[in-house]
C-alpha positions in Angstrom: 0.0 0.0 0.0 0.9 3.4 -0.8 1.0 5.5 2.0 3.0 8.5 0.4 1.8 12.4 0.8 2.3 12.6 -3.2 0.1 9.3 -4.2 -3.0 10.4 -2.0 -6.2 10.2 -4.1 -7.5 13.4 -1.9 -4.2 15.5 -3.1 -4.7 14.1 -6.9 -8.7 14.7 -7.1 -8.3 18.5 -5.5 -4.9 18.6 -7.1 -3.0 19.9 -3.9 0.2 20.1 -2.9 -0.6 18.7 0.6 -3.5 16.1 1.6 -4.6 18.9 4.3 -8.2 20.6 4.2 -9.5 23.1 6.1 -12.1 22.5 8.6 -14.7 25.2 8.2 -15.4 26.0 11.5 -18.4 28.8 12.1 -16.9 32.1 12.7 -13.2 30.8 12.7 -12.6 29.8 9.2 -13.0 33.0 7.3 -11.8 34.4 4.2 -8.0 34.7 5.2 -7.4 31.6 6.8 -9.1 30.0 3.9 -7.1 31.6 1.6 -3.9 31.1 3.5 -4.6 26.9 3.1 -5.0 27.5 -0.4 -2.0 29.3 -0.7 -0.1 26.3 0.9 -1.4 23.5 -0.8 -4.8 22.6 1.1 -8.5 22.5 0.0 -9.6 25.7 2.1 -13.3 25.1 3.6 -15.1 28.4 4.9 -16.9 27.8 7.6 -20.5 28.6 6.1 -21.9 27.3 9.5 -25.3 28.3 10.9 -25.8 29.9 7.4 -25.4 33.9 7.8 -25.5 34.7 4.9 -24.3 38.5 5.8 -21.1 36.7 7.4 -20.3 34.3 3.9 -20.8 37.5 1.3 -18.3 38.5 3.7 -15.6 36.4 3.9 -15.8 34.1 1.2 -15.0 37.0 -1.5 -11.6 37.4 0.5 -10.9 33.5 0.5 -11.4 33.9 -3.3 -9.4 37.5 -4.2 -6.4 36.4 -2.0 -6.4 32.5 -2.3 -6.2 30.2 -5.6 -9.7 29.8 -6.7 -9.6 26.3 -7.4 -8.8 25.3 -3.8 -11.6 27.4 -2.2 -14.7 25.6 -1.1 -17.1 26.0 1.9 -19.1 23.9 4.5 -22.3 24.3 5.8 -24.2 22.8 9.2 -26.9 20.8 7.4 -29.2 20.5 9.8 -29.5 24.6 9.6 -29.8 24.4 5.8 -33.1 22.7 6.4 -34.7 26.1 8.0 -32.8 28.5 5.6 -30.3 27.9 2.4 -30.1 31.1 1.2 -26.4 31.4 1.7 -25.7 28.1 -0.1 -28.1 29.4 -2.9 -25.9 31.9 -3.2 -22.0 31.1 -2.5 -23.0 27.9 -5.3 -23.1 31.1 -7.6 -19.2 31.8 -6.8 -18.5 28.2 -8.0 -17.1 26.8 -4.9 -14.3 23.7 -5.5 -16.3 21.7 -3.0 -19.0 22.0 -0.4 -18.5 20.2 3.0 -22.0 18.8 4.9 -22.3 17.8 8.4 -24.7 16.8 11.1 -28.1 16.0 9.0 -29.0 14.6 5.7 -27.3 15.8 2.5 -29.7 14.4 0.6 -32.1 17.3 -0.4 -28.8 19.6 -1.2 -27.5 17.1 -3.5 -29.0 18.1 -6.7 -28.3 22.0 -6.5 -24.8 21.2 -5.2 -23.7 18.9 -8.4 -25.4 21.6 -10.3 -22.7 24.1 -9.8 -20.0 22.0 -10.2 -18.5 21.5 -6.6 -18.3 18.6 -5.1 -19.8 16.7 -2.1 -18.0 15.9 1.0 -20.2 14.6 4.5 -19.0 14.3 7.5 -20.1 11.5 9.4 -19.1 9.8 12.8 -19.9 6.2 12.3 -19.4 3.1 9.9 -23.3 3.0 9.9 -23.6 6.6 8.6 -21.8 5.8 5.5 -24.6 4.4 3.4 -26.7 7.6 3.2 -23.0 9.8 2.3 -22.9 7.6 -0.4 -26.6 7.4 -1.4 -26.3 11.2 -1.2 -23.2 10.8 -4.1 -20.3 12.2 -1.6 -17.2 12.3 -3.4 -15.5 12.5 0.2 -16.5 11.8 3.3 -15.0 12.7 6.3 -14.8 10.0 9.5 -14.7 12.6 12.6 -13.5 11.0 15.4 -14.6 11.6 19.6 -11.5 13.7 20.0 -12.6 16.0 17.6 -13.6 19.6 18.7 -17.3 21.1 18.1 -20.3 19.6 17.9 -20.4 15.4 17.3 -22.8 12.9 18.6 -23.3 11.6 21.8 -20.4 10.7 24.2 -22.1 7.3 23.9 -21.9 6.5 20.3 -18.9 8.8 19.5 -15.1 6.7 18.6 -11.8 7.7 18.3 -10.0 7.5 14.8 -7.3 4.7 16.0 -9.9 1.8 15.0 -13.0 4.4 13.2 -10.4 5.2 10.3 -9.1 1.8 9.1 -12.4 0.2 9.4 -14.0 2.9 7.5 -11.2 2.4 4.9 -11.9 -1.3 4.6 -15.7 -0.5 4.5 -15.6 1.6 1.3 -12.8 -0.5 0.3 -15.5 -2.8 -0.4 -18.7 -0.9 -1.2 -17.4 2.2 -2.9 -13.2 2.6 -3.5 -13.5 5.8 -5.5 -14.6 7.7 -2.2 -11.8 9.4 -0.5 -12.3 8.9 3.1 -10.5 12.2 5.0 -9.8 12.0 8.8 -10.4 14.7 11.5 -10.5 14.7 15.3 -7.1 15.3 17.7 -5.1 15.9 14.3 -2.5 18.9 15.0 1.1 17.8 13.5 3.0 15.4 11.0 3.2 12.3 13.0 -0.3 12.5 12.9 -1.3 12.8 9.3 1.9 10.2 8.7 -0.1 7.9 11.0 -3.4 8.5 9.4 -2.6 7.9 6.2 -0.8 4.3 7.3 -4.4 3.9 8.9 -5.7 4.1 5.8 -7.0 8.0 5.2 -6.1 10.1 2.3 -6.0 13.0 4.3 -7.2 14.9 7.2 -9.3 17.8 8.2 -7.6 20.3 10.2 -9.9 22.0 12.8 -8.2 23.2 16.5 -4.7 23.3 15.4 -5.6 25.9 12.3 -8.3 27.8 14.6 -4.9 28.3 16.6 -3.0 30.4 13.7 -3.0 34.0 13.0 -5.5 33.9 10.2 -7.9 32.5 12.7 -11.0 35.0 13.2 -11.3 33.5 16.6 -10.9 36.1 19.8 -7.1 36.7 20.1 -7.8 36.2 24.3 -9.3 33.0 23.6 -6.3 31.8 20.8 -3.8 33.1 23.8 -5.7 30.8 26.5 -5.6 27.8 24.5 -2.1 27.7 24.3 -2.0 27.0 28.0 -4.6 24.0 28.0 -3.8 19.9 27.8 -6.3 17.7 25.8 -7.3 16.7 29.4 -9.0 19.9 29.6 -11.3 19.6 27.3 -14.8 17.8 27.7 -18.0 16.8 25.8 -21.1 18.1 27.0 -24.7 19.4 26.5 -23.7 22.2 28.5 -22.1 24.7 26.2 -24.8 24.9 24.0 -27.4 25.7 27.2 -24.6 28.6 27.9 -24.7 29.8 24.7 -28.7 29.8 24.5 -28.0 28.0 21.2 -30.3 24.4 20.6 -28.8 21.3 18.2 -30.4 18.1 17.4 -30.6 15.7 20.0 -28.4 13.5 17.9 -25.7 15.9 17.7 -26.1 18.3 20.9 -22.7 17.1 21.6 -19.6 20.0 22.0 -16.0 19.5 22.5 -14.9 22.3 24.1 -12.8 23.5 27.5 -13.9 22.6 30.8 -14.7 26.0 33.5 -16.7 25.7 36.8 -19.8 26.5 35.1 -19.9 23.1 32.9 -19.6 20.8 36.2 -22.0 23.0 38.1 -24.8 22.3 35.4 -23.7 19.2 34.1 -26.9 16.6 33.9 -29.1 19.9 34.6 -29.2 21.5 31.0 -32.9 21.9 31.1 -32.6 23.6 34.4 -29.8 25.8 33.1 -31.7 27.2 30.0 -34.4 28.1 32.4 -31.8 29.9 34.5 -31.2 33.5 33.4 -28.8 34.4 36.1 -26.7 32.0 35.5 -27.0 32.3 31.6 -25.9 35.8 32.2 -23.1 35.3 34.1 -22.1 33.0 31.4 -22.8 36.0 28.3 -20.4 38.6 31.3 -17.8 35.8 31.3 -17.7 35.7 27.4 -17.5 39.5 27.1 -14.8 40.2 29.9 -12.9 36.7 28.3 -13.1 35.3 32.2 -12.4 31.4 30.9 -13.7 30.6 34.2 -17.0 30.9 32.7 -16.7 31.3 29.3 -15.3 28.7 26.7 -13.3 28.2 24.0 -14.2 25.3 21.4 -11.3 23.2 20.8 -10.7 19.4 20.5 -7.7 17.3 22.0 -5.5 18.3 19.8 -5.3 21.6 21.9 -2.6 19.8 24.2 -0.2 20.5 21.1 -1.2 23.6 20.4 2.1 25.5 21.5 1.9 28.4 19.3 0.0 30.9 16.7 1.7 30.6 13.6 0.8 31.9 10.0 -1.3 28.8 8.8 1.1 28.9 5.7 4.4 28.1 8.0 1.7 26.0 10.0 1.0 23.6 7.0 4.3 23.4 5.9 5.8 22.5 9.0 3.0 19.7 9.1 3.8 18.4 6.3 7.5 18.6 6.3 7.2 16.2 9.1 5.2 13.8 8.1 7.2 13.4 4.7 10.2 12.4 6.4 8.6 10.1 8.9 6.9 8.6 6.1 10.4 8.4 3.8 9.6 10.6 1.2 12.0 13.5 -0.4 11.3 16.8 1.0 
């Protein structure tokens, strides 16, 4: 098996210099992180998210006027397509390279999205979501393991990419080998794209390392406090979406994010802490005075080796500098 940075499918498909993508994480991955990733090598995802349309007209023009065209694409939270698609409706129109799903069917997005030319990549978080990717046509999909940061499933039905990965691999191996499988969760250097792609991935999706670079349109306070957390500081809960007055799917009401006081306070109470606006406030003053006692930042495991804020071009390069050589290839 070829395991090589140069012979991955993903890299020849998107034709990148670097089997990296962009995670496009809402209100993080704007227009000049994107277009940083492009710049390096990378398929650049902006991180459409909950849909603002307002936000997307502004950012993805800069992704596109300061990054190679042909490596720009975006992703969208699906489930929030279902109430409103107006900004897919109209970033299709800027001829995206590719358009990322996640949490919720694809399905009814499918026909628009071929349409314009870009093409289809689904996250999912389990062997048994695969089927409906691929019913849905999903050039890529993208296995996103428990360590991941953001929103995922439940604590309960959620995996780690050591055994989700390879058995993914195998599975479309055998029902589907032209699908590019892409991995993402606890992925912040070399060693571990060098070990993902033995696993069996042809790439990975870069979240919490990235949201830790310059370009990064995350707060500057909260960038600076990540740098002093472990991956044992982070946690997966129902809670920081009660804080944040914000309601997912039941299936995927799930974020990765950094523990404070507050989450163990309301912990197994989140009904009783969205009926609490004292203590929902306290959370909002937290956020605005960037106490991370109360407030949170949204980062995965991989935050542990977060050690720095680079530019995401030295960032990428460094990444893959390392895995060449562990994996023997010429620099």
């Amino acid at each position: 098996m070829d395991t090589s940075l140069a012979s991955s499918r993903f890299s020849r498909r998107f034709q990148l210099a670097t089997p990296i993508a962009l995670a496009p994480m809402a209100y993080a991955a704007g227009g000049a992180l994107s277009a940083a990733v492009a710049r390096a090598g990378g398929l650049a995802l902006v991180g459409g998210g909950y849909g603002e349309l307002d936000w997307l007209q502004r950012e993805f023009p800069i992704a596109l006027e300061q990054g190679p065209r042909e490596r720009i694409g975006v992703g969208f939270i699906t489930w929030r397509l279902d109430q409103d698609a107006s900004a897919l409706d109209w970033v299709l129109q800027h001829k995206p390279r590719a358009v990322m799903l996640s949490f919720g069917d694809p399905r009814p997005y499918v026909q628009r999205i071929r349409a314009s030319g870009a093409a289809l990549i689904c996250q999912v978080q389990r062997v048994d979501h695969l089927p409906l990717a691929l019913e849905a046509g999903a050039e890529v999909v993208v296995a996103q393991g428990a360590e991941a940061g953001g929103h995922s499933v439940s604590p309960l039905e959620g995996r780690g990419l050591m055994s989700l990965v390879p058995e993914m691999a195998d599975w479309l191996a055998a029902h589907s080998p032209d699908t590019v499988l892409l991995a993402a969760g606890g992925v912040a250097d070399g060693r571990a794209l060098a070990a993902l792609r033995l696993l069996g991935a042809e790439g990975v999706l870069l979240g919490t390392r990235l949201w830790a670079t310059r370009e990064s349109l995350a707060a500057a306070a909260a960038k600076q406090h990540a740098l002093g957390l472990d991956g044992d500081a982070t946690t997966r809960s129902i809670v920081f979406d009660a804080l944040a007055a914000r309601k997912w799917p039941d299936a995927f009401e799930f974020t990765r994010a950094s523990q404070n006081p507050l989450v163990h306070e309301w912990e197994g109470r989140h009904d009783a802490l969205r009926a609490a606006p004292a203590a929902l406030a306290h959370y909002q003053d937290g956020v605005r005075s960037n106490d991370f006692q109360r407030a949170f930042v949204t980062v995965g495991e991989a935050v542990g080796l977060v050690r720095d804020l680079p530019g995401a071009e030295e960032l990428i390069a460094r990444i893959t500098g390392e895995a060449k050589r562990l994996l023997g290839e010429p620099g």
